[in-house]
PQR file with spaces between the fields and no chain letter, atoms N, CA, C, O and H, PARSE charges and radii, in Angstrom:
ATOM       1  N    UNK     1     -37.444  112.237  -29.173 -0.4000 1.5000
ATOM       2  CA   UNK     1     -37.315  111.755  -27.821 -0.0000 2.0000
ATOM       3  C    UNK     1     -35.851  111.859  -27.421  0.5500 1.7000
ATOM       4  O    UNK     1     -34.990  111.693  -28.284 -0.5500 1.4000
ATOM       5  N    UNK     2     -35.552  112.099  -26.279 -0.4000 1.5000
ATOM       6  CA   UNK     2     -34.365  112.398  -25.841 -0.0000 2.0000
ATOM       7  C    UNK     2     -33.997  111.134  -24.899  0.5500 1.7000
ATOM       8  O    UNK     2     -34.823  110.489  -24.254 -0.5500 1.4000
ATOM       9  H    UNK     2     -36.252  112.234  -25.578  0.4000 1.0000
ATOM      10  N    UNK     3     -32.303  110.850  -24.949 -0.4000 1.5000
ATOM      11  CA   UNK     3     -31.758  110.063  -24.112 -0.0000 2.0000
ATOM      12  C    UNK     3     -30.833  110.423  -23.072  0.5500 1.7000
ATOM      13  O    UNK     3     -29.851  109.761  -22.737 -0.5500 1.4000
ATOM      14  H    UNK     3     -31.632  111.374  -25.474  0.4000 1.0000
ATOM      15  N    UNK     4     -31.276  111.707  -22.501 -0.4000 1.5000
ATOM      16  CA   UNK     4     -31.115  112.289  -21.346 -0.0000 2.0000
ATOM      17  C    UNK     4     -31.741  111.688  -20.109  0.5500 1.7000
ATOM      18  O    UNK     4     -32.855  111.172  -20.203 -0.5500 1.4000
ATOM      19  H    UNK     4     -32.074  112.245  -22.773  0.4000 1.0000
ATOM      20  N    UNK     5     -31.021  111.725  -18.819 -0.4000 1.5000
ATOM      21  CA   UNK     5     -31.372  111.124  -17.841 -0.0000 2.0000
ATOM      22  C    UNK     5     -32.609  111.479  -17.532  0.5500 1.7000
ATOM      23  O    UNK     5     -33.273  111.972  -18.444 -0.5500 1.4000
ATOM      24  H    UNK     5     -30.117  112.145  -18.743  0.4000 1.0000
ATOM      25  N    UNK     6     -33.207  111.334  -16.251 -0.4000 1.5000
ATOM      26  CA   UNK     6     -34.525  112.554  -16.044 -0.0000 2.0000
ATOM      27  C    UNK     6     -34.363  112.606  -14.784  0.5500 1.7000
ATOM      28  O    UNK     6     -35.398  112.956  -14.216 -0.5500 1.4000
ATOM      29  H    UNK     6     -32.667  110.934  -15.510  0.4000 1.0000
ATOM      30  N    UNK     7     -33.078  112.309  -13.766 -0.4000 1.5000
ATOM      31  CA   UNK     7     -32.735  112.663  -13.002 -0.0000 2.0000
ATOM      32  C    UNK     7     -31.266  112.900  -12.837  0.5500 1.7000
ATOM      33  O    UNK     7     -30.660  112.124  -13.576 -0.5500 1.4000
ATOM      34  H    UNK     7     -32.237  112.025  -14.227  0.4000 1.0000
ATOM      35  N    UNK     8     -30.194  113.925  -11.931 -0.4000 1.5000
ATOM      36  CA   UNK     8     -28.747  113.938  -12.255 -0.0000 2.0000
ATOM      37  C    UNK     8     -27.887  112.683  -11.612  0.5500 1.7000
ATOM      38  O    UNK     8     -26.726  112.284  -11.701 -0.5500 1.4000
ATOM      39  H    UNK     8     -30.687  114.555  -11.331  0.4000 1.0000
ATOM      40  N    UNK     9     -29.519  112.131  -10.663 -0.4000 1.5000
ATOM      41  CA   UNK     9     -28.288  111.410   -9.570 -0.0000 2.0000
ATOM      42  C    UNK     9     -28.855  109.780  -10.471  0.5500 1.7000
ATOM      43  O    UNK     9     -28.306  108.813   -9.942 -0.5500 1.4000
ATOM      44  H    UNK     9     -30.462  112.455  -10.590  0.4000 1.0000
ATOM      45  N    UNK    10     -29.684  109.423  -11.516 -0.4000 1.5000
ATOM      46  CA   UNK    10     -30.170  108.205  -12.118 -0.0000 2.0000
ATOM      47  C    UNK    10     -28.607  107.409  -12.560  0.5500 1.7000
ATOM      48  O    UNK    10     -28.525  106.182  -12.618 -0.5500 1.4000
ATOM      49  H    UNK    10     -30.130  110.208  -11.946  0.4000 1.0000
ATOM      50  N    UNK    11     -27.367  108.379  -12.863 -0.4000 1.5000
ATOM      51  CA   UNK    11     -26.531  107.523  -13.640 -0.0000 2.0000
ATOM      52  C    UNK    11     -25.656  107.188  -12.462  0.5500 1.7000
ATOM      53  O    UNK    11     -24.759  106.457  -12.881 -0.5500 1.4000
ATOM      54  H    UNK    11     -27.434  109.375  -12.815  0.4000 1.0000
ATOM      55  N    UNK    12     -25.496  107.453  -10.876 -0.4000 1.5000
ATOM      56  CA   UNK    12     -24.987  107.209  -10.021 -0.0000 2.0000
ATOM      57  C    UNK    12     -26.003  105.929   -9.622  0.5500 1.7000
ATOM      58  O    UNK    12     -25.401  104.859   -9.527 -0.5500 1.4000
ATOM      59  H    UNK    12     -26.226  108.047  -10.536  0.4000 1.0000
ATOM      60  N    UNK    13     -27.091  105.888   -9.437 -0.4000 1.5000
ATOM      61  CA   UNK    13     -27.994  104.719   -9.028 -0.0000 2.0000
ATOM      62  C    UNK    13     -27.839  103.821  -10.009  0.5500 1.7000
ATOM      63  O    UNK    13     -28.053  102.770   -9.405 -0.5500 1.4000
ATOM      64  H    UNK    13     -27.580  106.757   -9.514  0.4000 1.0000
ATOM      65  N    UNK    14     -27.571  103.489  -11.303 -0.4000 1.5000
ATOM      66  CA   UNK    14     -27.459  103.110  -12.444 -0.0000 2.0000
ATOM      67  C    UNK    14     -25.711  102.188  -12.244  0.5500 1.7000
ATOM      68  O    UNK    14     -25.416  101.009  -12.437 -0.5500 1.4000
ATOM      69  H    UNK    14     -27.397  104.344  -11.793  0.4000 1.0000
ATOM      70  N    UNK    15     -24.995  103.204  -11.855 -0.4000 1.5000
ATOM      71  CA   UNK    15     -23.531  102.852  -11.688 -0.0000 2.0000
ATOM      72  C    UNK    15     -23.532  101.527  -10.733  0.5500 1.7000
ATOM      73  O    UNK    15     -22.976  100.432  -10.823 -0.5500 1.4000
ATOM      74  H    UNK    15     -25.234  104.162  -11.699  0.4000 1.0000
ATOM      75  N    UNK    16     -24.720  102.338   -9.440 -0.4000 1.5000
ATOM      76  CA   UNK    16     -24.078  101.682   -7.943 -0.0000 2.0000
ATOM      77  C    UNK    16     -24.714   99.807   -8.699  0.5500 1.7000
ATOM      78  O    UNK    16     -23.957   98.867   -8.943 -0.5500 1.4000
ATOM      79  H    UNK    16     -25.171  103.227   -9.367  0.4000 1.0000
ATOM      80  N    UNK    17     -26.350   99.817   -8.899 -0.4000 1.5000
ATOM      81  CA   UNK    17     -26.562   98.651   -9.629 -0.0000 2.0000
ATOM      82  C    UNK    17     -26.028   97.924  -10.384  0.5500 1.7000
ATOM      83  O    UNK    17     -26.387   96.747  -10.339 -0.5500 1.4000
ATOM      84  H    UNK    17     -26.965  100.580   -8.700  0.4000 1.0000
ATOM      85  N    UNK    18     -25.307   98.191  -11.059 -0.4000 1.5000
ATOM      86  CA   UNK    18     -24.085   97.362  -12.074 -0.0000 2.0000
ATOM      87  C    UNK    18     -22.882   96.966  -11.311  0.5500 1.7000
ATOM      88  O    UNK    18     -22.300   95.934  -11.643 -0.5500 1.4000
ATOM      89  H    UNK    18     -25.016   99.147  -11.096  0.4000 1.0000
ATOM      90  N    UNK    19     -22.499   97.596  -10.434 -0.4000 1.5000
ATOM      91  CA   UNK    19     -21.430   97.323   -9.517 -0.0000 2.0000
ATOM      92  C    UNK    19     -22.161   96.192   -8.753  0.5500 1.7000
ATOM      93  O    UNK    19     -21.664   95.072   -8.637 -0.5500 1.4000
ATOM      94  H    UNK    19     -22.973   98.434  -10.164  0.4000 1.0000
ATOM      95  N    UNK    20     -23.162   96.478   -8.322 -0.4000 1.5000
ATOM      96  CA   UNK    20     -24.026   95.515   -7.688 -0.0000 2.0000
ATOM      97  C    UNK    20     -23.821   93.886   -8.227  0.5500 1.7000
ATOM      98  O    UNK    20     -23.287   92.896   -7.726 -0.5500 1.4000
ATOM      99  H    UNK    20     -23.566   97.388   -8.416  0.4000 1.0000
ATOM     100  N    UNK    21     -24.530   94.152   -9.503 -0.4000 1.5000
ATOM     101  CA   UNK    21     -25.124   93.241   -9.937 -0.0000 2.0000
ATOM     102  C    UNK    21     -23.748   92.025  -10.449  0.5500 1.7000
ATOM     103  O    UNK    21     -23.750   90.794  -10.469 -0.5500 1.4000
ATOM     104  H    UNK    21     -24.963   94.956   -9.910  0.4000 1.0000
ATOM     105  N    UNK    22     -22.976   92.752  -10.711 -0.4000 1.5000
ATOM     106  CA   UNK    22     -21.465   92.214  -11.017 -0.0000 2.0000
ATOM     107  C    UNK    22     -20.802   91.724   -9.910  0.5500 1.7000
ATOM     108  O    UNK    22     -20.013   90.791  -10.061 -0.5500 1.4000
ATOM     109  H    UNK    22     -22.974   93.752  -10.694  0.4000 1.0000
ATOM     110  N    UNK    23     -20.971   92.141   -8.967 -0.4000 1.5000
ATOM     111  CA   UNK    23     -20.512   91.604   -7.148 -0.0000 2.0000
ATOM     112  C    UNK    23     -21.327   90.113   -7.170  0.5500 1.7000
ATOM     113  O    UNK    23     -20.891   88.967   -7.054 -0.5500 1.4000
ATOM     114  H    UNK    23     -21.611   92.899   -8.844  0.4000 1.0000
ATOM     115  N    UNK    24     -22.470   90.546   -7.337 -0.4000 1.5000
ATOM     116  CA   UNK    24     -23.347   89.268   -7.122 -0.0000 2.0000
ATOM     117  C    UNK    24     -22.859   88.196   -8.203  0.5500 1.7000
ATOM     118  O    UNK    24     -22.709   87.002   -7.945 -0.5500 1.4000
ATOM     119  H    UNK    24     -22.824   91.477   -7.432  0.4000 1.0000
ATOM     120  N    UNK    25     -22.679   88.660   -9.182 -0.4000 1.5000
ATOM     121  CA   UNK    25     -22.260   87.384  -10.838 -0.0000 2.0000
ATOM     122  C    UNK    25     -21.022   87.017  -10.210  0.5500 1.7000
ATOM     123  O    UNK    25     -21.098   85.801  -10.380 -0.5500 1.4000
ATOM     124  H    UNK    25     -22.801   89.630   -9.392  0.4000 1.0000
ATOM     125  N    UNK    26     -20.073   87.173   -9.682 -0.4000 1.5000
ATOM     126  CA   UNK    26     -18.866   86.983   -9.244 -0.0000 2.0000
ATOM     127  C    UNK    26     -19.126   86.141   -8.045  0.5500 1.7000
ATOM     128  O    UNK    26     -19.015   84.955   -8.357 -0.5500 1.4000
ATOM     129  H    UNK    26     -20.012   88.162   -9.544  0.4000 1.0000
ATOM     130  N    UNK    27     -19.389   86.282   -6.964 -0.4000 1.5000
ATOM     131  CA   UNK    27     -19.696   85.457   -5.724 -0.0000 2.0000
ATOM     132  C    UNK    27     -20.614   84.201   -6.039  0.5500 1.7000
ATOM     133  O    UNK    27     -20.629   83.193   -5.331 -0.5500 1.4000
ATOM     134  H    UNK    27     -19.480   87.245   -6.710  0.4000 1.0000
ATOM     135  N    UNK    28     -21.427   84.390   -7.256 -0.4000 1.5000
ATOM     136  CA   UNK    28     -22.131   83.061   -7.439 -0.0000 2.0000
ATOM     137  C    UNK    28     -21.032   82.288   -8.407  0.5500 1.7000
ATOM     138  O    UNK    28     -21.107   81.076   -8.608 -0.5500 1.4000
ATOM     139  H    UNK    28     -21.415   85.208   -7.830  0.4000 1.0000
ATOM     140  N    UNK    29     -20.177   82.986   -8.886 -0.4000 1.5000
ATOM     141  CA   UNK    29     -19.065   81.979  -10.301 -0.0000 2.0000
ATOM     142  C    UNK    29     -18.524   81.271   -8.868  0.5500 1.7000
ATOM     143  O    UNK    29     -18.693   80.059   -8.730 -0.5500 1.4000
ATOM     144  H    UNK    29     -20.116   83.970   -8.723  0.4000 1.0000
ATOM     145  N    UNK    30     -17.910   82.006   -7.875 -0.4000 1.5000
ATOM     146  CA   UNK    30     -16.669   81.622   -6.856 -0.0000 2.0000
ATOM     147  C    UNK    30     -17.660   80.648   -5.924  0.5500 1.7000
ATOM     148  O    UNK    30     -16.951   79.678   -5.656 -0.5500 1.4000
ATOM     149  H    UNK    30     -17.773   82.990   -7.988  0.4000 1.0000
ATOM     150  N    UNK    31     -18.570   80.516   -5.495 -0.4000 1.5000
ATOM     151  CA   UNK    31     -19.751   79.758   -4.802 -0.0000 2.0000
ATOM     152  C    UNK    31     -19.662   78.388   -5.256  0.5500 1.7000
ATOM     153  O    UNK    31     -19.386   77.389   -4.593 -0.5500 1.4000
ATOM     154  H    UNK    31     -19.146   81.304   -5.712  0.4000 1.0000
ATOM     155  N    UNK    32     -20.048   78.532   -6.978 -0.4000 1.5000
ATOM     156  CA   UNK    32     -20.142   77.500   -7.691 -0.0000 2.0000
ATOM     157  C    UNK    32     -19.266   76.567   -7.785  0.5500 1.7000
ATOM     158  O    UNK    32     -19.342   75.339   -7.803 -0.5500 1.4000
ATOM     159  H    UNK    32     -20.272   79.344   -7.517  0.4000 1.0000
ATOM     160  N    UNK    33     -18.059   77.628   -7.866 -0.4000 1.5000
ATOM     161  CA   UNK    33     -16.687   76.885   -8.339 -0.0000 2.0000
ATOM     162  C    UNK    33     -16.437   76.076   -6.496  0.5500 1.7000
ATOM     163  O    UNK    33     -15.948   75.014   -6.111 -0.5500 1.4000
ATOM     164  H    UNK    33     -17.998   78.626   -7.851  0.4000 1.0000
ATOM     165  N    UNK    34     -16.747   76.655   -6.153 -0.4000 1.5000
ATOM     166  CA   UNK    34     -16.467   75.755   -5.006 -0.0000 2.0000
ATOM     167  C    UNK    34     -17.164   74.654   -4.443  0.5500 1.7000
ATOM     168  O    UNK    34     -16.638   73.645   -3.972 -0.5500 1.4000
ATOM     169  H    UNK    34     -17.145   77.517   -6.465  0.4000 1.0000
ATOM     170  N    UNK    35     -18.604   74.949   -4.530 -0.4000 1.5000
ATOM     171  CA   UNK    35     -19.428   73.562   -4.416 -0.0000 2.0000
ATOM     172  C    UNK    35     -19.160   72.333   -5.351  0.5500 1.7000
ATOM     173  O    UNK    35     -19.058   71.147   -5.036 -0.5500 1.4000
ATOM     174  H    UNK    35     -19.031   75.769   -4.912  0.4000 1.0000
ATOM     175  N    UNK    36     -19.079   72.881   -6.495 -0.4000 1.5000
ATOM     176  CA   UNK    36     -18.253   71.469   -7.195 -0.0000 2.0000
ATOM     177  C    UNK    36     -16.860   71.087   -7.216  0.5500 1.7000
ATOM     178  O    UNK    36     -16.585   70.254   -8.078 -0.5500 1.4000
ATOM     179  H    UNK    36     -19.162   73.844   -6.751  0.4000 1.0000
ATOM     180  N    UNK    37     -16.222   71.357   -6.721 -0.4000 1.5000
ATOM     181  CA   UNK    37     -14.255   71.387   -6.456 -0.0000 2.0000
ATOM     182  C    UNK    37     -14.614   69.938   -6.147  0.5500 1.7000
ATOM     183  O    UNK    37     -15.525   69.629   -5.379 -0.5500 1.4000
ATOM     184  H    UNK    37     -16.446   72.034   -6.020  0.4000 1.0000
ATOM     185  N    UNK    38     -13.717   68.935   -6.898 -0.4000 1.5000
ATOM     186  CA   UNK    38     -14.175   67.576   -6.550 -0.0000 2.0000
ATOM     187  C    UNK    38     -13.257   67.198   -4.901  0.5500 1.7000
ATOM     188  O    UNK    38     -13.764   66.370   -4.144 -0.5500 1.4000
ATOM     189  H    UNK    38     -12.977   69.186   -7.522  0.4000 1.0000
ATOM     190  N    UNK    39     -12.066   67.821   -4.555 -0.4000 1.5000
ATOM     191  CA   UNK    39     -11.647   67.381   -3.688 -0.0000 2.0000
ATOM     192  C    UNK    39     -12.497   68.187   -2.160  0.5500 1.7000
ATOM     193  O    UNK    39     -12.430   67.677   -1.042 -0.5500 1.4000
ATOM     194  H    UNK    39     -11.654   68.494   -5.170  0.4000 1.0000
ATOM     195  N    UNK    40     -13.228   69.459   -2.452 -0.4000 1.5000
ATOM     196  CA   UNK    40     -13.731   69.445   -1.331 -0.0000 2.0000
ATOM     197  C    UNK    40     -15.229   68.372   -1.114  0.5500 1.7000
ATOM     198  O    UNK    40     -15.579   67.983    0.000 -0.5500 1.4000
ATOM     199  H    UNK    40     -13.283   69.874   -3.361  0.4000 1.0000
ATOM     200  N    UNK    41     -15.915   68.049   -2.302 -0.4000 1.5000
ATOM     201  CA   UNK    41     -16.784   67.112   -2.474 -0.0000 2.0000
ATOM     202  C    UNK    41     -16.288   66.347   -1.858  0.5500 1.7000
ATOM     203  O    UNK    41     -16.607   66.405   -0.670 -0.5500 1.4000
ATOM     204  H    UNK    41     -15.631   68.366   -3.207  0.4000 1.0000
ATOM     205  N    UNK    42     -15.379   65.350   -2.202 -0.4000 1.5000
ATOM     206  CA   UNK    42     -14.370   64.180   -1.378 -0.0000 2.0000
ATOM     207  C    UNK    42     -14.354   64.740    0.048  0.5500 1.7000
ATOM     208  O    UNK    42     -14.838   64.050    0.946 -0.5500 1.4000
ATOM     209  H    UNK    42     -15.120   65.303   -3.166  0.4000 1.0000
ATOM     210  N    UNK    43     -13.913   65.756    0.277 -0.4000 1.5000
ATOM     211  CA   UNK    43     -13.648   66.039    1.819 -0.0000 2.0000
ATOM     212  C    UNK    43     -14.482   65.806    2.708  0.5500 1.7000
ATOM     213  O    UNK    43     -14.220   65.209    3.752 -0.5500 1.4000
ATOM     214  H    UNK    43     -13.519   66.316   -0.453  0.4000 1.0000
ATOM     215  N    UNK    44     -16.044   66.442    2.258 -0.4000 1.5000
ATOM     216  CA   UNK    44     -17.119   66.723    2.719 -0.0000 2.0000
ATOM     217  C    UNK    44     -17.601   65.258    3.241  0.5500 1.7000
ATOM     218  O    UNK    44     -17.763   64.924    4.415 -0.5500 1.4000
ATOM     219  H    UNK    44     -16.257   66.927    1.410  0.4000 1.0000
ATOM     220  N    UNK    45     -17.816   64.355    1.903 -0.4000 1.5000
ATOM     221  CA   UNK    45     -18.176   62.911    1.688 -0.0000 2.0000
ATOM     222  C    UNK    45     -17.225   62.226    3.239  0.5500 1.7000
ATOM     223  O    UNK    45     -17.685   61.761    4.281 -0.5500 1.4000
ATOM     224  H    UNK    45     -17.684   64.626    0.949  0.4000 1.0000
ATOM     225  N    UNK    46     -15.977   62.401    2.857 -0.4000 1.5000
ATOM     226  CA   UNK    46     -15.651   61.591    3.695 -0.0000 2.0000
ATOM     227  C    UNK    46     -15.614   62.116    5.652  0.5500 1.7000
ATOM     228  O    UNK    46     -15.360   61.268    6.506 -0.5500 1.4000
ATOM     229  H    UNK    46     -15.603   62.779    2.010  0.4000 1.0000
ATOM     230  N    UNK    47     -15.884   63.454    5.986 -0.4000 1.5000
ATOM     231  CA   UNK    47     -16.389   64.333    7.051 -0.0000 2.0000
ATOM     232  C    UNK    47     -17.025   63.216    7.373  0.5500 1.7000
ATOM     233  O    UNK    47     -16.721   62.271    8.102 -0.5500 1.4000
ATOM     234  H    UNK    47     -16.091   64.144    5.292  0.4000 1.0000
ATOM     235  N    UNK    48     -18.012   63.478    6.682 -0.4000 1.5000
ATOM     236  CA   UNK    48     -19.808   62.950    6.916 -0.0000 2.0000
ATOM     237  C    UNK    48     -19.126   61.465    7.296  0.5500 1.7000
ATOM     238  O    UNK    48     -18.922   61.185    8.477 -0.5500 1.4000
ATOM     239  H    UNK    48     -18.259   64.246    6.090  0.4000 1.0000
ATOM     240  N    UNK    49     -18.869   60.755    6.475 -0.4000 1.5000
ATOM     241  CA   UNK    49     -18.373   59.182    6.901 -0.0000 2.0000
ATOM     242  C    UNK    49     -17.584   59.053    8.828  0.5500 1.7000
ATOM     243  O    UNK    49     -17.610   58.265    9.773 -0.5500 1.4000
ATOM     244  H    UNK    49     -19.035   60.983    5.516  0.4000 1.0000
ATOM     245  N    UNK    50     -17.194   59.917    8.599 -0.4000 1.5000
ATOM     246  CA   UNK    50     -16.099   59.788   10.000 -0.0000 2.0000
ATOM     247  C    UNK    50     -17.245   60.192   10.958  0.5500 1.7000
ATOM     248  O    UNK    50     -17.294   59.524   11.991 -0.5500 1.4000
ATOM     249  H    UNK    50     -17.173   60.557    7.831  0.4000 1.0000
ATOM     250  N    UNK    51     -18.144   61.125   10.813 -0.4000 1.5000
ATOM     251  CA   UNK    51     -19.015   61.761   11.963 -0.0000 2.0000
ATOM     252  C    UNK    51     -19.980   60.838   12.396  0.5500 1.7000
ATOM     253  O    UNK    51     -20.185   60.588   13.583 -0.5500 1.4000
ATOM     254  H    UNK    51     -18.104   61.668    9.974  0.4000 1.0000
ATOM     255  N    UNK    52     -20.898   60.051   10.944 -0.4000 1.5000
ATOM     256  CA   UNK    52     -21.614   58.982   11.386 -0.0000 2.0000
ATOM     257  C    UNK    52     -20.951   57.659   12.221  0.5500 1.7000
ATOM     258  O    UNK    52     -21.496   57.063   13.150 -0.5500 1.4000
ATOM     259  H    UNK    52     -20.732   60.254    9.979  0.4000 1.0000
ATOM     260  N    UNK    53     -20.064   57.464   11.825 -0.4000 1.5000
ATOM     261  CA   UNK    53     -19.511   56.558   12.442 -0.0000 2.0000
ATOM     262  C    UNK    53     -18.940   56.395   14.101  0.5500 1.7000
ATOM     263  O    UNK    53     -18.689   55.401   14.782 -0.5500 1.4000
ATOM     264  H    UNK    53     -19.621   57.948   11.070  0.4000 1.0000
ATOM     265  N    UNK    54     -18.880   57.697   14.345 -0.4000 1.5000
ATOM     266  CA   UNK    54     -18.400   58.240   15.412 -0.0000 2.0000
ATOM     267  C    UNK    54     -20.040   58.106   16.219  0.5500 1.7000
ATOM     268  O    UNK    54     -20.142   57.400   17.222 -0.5500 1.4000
ATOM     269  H    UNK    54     -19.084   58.504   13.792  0.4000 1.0000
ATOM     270  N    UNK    55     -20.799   58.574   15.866 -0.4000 1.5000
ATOM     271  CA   UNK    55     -22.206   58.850   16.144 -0.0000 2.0000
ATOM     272  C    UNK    55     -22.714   57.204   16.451  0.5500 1.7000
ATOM     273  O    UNK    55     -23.226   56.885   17.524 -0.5500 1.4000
ATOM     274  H    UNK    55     -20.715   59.148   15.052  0.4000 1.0000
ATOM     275  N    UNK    56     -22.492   56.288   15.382 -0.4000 1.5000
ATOM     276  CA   UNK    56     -23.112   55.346   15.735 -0.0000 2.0000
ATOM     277  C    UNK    56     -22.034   54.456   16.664  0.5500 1.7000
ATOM     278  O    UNK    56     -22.472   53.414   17.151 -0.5500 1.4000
ATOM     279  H    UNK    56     -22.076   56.548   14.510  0.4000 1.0000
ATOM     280  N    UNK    57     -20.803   54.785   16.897 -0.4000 1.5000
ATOM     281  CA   UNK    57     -19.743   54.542   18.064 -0.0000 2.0000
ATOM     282  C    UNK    57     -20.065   54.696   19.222  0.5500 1.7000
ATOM     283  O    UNK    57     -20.096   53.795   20.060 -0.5500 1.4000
ATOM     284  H    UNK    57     -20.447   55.632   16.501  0.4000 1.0000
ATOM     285  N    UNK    58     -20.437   56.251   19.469 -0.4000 1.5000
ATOM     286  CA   UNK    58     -21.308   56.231   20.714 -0.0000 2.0000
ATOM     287  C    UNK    58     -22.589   56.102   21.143  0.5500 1.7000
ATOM     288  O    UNK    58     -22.829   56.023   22.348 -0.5500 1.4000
ATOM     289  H    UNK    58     -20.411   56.983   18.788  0.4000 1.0000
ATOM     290  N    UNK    59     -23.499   56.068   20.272 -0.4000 1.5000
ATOM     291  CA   UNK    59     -24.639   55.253   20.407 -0.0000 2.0000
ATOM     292  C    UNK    59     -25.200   53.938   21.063  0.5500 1.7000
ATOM     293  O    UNK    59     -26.207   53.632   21.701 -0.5500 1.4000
ATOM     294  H    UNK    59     -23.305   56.133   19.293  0.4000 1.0000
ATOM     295  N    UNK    60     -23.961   53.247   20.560 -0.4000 1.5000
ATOM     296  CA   UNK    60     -23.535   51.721   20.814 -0.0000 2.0000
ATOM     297  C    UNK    60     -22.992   51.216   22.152  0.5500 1.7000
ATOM     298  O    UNK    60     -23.163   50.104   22.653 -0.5500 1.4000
ATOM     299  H    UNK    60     -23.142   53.496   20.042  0.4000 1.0000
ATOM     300  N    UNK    61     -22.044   52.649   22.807 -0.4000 1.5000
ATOM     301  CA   UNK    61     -21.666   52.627   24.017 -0.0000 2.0000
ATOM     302  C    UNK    61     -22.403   52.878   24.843  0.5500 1.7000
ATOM     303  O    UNK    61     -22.475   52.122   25.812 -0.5500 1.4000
ATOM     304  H    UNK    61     -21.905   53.552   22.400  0.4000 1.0000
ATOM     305  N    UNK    62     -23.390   54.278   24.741 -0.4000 1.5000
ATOM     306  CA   UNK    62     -24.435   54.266   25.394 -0.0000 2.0000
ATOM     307  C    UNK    62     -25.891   53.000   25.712  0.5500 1.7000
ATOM     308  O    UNK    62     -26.631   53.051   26.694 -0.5500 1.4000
ATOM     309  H    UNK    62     -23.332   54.892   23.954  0.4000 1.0000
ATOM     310  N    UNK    63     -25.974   51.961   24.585 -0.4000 1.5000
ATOM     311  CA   UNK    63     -26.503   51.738   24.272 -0.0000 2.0000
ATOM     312  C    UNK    63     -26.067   50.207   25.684  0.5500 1.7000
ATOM     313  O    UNK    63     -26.749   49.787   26.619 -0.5500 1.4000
ATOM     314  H    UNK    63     -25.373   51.920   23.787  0.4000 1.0000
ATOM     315  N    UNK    64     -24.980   49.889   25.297 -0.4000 1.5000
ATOM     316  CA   UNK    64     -24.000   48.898   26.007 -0.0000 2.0000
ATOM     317  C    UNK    64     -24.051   48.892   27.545  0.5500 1.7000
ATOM     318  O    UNK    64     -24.110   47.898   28.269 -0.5500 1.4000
ATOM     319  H    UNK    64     -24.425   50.230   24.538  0.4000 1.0000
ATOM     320  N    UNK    65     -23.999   50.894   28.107 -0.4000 1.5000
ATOM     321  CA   UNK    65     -24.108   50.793   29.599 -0.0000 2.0000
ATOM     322  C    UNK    65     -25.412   50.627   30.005  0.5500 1.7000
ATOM     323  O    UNK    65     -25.528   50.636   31.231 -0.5500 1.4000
ATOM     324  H    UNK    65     -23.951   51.702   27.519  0.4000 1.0000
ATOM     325  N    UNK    66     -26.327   50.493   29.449 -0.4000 1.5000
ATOM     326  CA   UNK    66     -28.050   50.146   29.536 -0.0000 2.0000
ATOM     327  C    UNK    66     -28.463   51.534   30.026  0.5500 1.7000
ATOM     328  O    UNK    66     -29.579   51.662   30.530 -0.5500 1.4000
ATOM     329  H    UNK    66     -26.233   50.486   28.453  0.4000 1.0000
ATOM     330  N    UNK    67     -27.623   52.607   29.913 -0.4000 1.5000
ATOM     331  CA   UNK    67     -28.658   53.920   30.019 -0.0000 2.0000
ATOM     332  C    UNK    67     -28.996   54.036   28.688  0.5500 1.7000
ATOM     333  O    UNK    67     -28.388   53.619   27.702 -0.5500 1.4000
ATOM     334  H    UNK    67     -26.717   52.503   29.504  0.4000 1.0000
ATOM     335  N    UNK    68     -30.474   54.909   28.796 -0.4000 1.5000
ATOM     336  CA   UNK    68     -31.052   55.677   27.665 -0.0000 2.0000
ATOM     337  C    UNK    68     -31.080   56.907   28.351  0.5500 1.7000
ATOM     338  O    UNK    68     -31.336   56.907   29.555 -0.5500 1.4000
ATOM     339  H    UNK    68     -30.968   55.249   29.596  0.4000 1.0000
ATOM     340  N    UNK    69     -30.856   57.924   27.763 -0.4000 1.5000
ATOM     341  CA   UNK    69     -31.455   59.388   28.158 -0.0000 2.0000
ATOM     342  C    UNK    69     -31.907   59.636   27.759  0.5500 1.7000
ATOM     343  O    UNK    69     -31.944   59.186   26.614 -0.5500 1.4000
ATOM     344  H    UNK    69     -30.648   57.923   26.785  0.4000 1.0000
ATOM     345  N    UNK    70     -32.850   60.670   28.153 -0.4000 1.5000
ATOM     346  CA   UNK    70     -33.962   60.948   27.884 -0.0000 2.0000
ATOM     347  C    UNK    70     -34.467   62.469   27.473  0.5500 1.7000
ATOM     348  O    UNK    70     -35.650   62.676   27.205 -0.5500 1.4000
ATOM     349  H    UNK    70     -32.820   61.035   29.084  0.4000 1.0000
């Protein structure tokens, strides 16, 4: 049995996939590394804190001039 291609262009499709597949292993390490970074965790956490608060700030005002919208 031979370990010859069985096409000329298989080791270019072969190439482009590994390049591929290595692009992809790389963007998920750098993805990762970033979803857990504890200070953007912290950042995020505390976003969210400032937005709800803001949210239930004006809620409260709206809530105060006796409109509801609708």
């Amino acid at each position: 049995m031979s370990t010859a291609t069985l096409s000329p262009g298989a080791g270019r499709l072969a190439g482009l996939a590994v390049r591929s597949g290595l692009g992809l292993a790389g963007w998920g390490l750098r993805r990762a590394t970033r979803r857990t970074d504890p200070d953007r965790v912290l950042g995020r956490a505390e976003s969210r804190r400032i937005a709800e608060a803001a949210l239930a700030e004006r809620d409260a005002l709206i809530r105060s001039a006796g409109y509801l919208p609708l």
